[in-house]
Backbone as CSV, one residue per row, in Angstrom:
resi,resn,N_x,N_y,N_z,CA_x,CA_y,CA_z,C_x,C_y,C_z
1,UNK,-177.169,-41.235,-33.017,-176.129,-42.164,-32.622,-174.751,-41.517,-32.720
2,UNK,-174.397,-40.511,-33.893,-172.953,-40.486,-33.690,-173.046,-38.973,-32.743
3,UNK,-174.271,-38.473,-32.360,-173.743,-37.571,-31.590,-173.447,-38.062,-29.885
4,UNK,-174.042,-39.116,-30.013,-173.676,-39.546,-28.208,-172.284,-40.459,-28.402
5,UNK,-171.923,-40.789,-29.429,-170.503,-41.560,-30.268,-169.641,-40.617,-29.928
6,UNK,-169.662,-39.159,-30.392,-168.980,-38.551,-30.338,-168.733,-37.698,-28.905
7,UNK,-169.484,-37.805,-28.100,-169.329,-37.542,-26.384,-168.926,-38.276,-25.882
8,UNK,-169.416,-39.574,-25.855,-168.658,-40.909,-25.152,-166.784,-40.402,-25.936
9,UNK,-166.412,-40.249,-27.442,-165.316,-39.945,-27.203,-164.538,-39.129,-26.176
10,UNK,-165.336,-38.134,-26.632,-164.377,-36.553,-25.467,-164.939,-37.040,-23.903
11,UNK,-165.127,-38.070,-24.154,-165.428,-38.778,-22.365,-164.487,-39.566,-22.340
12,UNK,-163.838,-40.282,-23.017,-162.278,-41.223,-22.977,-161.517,-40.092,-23.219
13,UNK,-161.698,-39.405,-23.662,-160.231,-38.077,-24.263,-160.021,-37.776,-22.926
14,UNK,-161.296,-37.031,-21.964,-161.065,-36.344,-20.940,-159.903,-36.831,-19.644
15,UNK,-160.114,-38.186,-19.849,-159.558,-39.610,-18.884,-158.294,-38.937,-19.086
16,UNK,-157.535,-38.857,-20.518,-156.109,-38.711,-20.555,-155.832,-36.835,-20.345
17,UNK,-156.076,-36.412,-20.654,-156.238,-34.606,-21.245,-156.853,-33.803,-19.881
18,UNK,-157.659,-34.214,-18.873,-158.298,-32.841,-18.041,-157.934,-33.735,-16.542
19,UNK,-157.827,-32.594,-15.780,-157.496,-33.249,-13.951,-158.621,-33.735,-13.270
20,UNK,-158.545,-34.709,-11.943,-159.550,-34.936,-11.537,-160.372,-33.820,-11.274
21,UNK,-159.849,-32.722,-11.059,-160.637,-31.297,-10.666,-161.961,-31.041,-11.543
22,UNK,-161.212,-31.277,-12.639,-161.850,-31.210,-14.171,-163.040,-31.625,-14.496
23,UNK,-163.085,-33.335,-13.957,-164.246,-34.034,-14.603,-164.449,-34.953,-13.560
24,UNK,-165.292,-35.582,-13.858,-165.820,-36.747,-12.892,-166.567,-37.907,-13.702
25,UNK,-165.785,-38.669,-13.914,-166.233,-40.485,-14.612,-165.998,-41.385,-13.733
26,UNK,-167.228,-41.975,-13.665,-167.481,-43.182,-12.822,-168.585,-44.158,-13.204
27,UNK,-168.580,-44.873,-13.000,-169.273,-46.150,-13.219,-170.508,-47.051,-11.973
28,UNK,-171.146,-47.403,-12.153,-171.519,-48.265,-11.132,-172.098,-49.746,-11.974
29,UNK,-171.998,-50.785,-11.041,-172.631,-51.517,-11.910,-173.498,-52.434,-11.234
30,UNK,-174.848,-52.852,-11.396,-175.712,-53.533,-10.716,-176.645,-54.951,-11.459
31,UNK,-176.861,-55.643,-10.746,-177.752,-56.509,-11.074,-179.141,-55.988,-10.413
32,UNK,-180.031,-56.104,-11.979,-181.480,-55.737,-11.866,-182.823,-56.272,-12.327
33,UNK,-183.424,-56.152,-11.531,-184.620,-57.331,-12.317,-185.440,-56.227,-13.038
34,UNK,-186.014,-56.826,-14.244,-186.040,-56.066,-15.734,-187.644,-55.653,-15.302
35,UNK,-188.255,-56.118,-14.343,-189.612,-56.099,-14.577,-189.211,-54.025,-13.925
36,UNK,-188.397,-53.728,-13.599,-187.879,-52.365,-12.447,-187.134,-51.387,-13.658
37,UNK,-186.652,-52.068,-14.916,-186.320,-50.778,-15.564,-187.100,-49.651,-16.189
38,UNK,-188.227,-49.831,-16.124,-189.440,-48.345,-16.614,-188.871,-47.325,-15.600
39,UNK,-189.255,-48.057,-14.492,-189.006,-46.666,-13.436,-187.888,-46.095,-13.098
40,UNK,-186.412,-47.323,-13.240,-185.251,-46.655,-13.593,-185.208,-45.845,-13.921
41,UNK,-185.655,-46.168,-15.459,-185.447,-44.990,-16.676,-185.796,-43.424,-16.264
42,UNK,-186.889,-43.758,-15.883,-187.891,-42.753,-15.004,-187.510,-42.099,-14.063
43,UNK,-186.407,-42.570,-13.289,-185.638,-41.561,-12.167,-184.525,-41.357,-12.633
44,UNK,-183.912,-42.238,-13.677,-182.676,-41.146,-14.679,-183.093,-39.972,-14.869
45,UNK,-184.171,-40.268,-15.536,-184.413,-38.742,-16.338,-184.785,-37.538,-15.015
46,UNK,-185.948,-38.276,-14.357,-186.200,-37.138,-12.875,-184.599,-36.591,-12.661
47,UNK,-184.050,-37.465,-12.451,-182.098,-37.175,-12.300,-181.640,-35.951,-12.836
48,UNK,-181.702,-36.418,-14.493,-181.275,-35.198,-15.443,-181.679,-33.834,-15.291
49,UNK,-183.358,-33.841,-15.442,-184.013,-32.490,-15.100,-183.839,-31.739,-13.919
50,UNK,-183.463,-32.564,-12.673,-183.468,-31.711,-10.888,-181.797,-31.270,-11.778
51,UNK,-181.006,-31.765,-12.097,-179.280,-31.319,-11.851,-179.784,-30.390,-12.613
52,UNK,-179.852,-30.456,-13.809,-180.093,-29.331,-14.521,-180.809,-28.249,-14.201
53,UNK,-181.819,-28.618,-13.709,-182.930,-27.136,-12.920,-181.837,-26.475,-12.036
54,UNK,-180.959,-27.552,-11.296,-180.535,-26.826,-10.218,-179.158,-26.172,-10.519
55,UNK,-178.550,-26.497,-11.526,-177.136,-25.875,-11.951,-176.953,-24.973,-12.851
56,UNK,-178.058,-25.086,-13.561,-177.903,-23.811,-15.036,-178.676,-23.062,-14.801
57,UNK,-179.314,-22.419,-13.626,-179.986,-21.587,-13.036,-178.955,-20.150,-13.223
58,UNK,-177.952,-20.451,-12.529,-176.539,-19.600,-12.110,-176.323,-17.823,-13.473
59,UNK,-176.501,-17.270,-13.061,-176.538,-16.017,-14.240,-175.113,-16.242,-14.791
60,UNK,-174.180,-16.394,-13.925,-172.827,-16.288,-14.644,-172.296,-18.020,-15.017
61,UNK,-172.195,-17.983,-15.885,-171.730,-19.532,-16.508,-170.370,-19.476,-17.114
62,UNK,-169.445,-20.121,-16.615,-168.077,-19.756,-16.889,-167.648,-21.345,-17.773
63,UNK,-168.170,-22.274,-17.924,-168.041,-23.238,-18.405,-169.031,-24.371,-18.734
64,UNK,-168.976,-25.165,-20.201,-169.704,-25.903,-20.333,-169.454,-27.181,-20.440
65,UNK,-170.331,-28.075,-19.811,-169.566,-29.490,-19.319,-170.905,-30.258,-19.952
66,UNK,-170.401,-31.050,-20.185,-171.598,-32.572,-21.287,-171.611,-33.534,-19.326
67,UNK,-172.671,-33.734,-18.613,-173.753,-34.456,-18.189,-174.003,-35.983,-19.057
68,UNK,-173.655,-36.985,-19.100,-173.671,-38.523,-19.719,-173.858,-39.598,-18.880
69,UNK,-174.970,-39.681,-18.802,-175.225,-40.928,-18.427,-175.909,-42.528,-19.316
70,UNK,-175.398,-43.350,-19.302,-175.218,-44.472,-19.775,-175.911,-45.892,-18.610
71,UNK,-177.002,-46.128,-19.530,-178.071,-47.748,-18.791,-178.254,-48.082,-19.587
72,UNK,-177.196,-49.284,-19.752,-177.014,-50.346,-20.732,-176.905,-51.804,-19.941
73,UNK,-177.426,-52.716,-20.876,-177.460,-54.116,-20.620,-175.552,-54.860,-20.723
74,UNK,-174.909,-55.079,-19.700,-173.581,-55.325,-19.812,-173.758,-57.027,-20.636
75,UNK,-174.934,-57.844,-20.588,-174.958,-58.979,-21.220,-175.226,-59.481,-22.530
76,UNK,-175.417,-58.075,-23.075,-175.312,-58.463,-24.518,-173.943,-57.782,-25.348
């Protein structure tokens, strides 16, 4: 918990401190019927693993950037 505490910070820090060039925060927000979040979950993660397969491949890595994604219930 306080290590995703502590990313979600330097994810509000970034807002004030780095250029749009910099970073990219965005939001979406949807209404979903619950019987559909397994497979959500399930193409988040498919999500995570393709970006990642496909970006940290690169031999030369000149920078490291935190990837955060957030599927949360906005009604509780």
């Amino acid at each position: 918990r306080l290590f995703h505490k502590q990313l979600l910070e330097k994810a509000t820090m970034s807002l004030e401190f780095q250029t749009l060039e910099e970073r990219d925060v965005s939001s979406t927000i949807l209404a979903i019927d619950e019987a559909d979040l397994p497979e959500a979950k399930k193409d988040l993660k498919e999500f995570r693993t393709q970006f990642d397969k496909k970006y940290s491949k690169s031999k030369k890595k000149t920078r490291v950037y935190c990837l955060g994604i957030q599927f949360f219930n906005l009604q509780k």
